[in-house]
mmCIF file of the C-alpha atoms, coordinates in Angstrom:
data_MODEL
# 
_entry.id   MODEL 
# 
loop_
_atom_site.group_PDB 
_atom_site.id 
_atom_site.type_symbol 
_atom_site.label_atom_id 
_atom_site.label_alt_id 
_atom_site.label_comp_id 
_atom_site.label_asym_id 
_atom_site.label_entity_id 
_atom_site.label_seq_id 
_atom_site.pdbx_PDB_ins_code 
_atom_site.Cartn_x 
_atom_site.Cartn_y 
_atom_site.Cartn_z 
_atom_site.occupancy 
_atom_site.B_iso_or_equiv 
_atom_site.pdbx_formal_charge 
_atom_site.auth_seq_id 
_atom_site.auth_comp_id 
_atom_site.auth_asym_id 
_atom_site.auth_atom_id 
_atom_site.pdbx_PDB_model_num 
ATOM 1  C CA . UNK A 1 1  ? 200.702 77.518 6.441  1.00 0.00 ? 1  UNK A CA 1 
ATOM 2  C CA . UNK A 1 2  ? 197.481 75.832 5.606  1.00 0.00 ? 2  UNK A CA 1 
ATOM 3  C CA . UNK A 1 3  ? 194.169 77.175 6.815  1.00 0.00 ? 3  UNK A CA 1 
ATOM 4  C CA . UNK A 1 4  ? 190.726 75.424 6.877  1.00 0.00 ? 4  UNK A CA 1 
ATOM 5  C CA . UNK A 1 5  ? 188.005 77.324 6.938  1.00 0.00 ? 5  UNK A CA 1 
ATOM 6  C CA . UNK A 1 6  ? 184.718 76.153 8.082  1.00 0.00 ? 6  UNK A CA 1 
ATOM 7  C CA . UNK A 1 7  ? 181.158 77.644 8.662  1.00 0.00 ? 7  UNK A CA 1 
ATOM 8  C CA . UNK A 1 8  ? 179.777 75.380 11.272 1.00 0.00 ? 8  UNK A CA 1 
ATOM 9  C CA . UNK A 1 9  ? 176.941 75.380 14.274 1.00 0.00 ? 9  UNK A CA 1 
ATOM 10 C CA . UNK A 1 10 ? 180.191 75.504 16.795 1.00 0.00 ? 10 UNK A CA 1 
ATOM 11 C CA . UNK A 1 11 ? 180.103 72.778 19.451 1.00 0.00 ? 11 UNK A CA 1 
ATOM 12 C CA . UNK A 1 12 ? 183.548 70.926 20.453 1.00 0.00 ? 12 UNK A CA 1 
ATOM 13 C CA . UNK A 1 13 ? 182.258 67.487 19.200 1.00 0.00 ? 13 UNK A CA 1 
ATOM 14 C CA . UNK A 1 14 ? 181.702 69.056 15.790 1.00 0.00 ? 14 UNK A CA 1 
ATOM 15 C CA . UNK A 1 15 ? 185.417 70.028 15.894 1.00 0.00 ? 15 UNK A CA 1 
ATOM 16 C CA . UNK A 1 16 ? 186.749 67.511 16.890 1.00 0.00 ? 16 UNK A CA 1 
ATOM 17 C CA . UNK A 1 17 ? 184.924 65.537 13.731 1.00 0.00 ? 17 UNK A CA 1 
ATOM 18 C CA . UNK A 1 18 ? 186.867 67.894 11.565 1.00 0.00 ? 18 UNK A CA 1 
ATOM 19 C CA . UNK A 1 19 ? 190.287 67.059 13.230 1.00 0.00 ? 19 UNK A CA 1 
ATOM 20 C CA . UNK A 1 20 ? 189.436 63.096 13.107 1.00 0.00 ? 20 UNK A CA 1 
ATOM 21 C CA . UNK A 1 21 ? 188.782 63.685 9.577  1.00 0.00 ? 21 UNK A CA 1 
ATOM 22 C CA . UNK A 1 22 ? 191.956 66.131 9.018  1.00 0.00 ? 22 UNK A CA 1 
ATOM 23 C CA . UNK A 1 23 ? 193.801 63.496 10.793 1.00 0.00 ? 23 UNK A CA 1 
ATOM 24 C CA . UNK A 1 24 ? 192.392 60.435 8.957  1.00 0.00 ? 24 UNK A CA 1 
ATOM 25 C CA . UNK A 1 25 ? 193.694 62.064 5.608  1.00 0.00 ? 25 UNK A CA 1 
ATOM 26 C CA . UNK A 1 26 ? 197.091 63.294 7.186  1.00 0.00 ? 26 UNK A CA 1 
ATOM 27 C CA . UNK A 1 27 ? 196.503 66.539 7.365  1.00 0.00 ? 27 UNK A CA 1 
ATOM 28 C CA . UNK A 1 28 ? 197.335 67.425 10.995 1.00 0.00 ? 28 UNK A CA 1 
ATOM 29 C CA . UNK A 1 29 ? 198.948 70.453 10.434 1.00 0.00 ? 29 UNK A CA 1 
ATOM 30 C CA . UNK A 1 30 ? 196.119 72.766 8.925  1.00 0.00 ? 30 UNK A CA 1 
ATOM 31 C CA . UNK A 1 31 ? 194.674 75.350 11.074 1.00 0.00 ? 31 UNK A CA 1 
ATOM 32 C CA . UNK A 1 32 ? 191.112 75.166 11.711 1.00 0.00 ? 32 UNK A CA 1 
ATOM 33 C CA . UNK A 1 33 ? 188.962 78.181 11.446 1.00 0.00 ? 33 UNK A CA 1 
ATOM 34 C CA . UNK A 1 34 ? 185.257 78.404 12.821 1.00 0.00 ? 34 UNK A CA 1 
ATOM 35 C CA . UNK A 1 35 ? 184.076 81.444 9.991  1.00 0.00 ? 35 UNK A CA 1 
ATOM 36 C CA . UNK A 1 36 ? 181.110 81.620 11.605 1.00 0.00 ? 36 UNK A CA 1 
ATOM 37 C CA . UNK A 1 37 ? 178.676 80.892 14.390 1.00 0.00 ? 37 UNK A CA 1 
ATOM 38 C CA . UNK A 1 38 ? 176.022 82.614 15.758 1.00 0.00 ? 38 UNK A CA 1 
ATOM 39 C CA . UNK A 1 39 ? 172.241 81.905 16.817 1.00 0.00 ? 39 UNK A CA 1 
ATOM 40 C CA . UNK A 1 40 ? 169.495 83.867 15.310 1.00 0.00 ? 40 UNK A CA 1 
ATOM 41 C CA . UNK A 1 41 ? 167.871 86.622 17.656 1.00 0.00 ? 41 UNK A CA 1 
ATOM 42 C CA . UNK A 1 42 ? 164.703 86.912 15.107 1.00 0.00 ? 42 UNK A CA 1 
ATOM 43 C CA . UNK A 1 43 ? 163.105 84.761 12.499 1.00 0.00 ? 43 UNK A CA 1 
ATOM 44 C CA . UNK A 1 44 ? 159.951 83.734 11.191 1.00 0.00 ? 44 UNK A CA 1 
ATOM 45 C CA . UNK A 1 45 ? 156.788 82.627 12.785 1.00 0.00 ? 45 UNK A CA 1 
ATOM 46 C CA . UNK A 1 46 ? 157.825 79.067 12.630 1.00 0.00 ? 46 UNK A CA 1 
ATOM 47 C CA . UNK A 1 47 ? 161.317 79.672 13.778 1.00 0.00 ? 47 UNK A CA 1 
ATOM 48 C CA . UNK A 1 48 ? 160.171 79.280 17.697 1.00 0.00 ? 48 UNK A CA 1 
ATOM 49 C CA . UNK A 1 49 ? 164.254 79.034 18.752 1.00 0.00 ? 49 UNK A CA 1 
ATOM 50 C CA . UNK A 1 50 ? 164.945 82.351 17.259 1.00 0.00 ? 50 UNK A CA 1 
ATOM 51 C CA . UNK A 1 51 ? 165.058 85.041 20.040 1.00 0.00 ? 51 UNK A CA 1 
ATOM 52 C CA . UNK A 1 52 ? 166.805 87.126 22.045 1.00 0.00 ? 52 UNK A CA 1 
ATOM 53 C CA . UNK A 1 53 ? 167.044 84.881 24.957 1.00 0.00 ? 53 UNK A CA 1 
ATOM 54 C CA . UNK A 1 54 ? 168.266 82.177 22.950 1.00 0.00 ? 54 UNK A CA 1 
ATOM 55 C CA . UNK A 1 55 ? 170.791 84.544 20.740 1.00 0.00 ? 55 UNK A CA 1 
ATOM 56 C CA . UNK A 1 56 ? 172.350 85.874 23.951 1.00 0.00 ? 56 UNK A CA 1 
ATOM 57 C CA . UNK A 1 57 ? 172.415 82.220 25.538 1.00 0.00 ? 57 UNK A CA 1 
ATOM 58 C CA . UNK A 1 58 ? 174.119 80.766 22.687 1.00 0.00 ? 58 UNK A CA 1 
ATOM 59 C CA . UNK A 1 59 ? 176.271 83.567 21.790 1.00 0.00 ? 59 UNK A CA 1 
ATOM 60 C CA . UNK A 1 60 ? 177.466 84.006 25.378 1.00 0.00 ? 60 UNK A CA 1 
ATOM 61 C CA . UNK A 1 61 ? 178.533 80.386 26.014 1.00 0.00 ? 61 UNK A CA 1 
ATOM 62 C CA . UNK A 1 62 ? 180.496 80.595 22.603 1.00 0.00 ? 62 UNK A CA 1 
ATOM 63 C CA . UNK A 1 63 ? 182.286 83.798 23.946 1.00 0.00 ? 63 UNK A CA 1 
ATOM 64 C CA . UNK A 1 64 ? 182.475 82.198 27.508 1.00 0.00 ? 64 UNK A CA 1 
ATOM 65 C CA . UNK A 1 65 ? 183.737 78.688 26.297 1.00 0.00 ? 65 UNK A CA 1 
ATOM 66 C CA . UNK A 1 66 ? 186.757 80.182 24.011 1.00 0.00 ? 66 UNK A CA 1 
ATOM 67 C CA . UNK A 1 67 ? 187.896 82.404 26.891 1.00 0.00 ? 67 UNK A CA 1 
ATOM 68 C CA . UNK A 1 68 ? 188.247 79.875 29.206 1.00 0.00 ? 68 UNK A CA 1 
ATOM 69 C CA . UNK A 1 69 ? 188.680 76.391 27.483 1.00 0.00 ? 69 UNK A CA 1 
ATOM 70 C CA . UNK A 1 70 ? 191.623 75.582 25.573 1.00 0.00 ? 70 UNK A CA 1 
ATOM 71 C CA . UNK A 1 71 ? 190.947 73.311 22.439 1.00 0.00 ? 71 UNK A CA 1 
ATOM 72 C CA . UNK A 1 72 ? 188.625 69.881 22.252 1.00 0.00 ? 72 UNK A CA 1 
ATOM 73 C CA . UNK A 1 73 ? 189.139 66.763 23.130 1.00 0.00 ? 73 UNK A CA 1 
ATOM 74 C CA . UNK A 1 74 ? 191.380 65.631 20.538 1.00 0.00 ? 74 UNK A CA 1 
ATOM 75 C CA . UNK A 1 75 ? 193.754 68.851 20.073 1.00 0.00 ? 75 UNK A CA 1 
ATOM 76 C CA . UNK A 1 76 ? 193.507 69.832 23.440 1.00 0.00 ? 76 UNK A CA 1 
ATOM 77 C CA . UNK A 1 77 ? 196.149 72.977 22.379 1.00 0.00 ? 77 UNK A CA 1 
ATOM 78 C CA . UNK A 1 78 ? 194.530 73.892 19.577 1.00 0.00 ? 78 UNK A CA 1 
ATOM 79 C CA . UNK A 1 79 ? 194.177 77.495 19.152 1.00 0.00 ? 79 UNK A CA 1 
ATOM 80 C CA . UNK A 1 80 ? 190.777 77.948 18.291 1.00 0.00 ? 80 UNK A CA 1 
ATOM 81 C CA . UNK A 1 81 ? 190.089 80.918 15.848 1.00 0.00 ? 81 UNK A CA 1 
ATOM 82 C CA . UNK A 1 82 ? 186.265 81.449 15.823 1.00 0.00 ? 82 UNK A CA 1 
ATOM 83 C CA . UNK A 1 83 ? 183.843 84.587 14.406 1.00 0.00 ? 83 UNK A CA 1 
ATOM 84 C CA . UNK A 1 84 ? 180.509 85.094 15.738 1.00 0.00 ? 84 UNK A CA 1 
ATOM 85 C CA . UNK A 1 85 ? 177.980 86.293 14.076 1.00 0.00 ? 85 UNK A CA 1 
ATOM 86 C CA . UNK A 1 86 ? 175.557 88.153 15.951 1.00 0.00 ? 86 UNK A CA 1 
ATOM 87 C CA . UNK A 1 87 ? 173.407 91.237 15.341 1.00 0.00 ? 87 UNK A CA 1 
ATOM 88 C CA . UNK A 1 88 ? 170.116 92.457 17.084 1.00 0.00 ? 88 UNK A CA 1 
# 
């Protein structure tokens, strides 16, 4: 078996552009891997989106939308293998 790994800002149209491409190039039987996702709880002074709020938003829909959706749109069976990055 054939694994892709990718470290993307997780959102189901950004998957499913890496299954049109996977399929565009015949390669629909690879297993897609999310390496990483997460939303920043701190940053710099400039970095107004980083914050707790926003980190436990972001983090919680990710948790909330693999537990209870199957898939995306295009592979609606696709077992979605995702780690989140998150620390406080």
């Amino acid at each position: 078996m054939i694994v892709l790994v990718c470290k993307v800002w997780f959102s189901k149209p950004q998957i499913d552009a890496v299954f049109a491409a996977m399929t565009a190039v015949k390669y629909d039987d690879i297993l897609l891997v999310v390496s990483e996702t997460g939303w920043p709880s701190k940053g710099d002074e400039n970095e107004t989106g980083a914050s707790l709020q926003n980190a436990a938003a972001y983090n919680g829909n990710i948790v909330k939308c693999i537990l209870t959706c199957c898939g995306s749109l295009l592979r609606l069976n696709a077992n979605l293998t995702v780690f989140l990055f998150c620390s406080v």
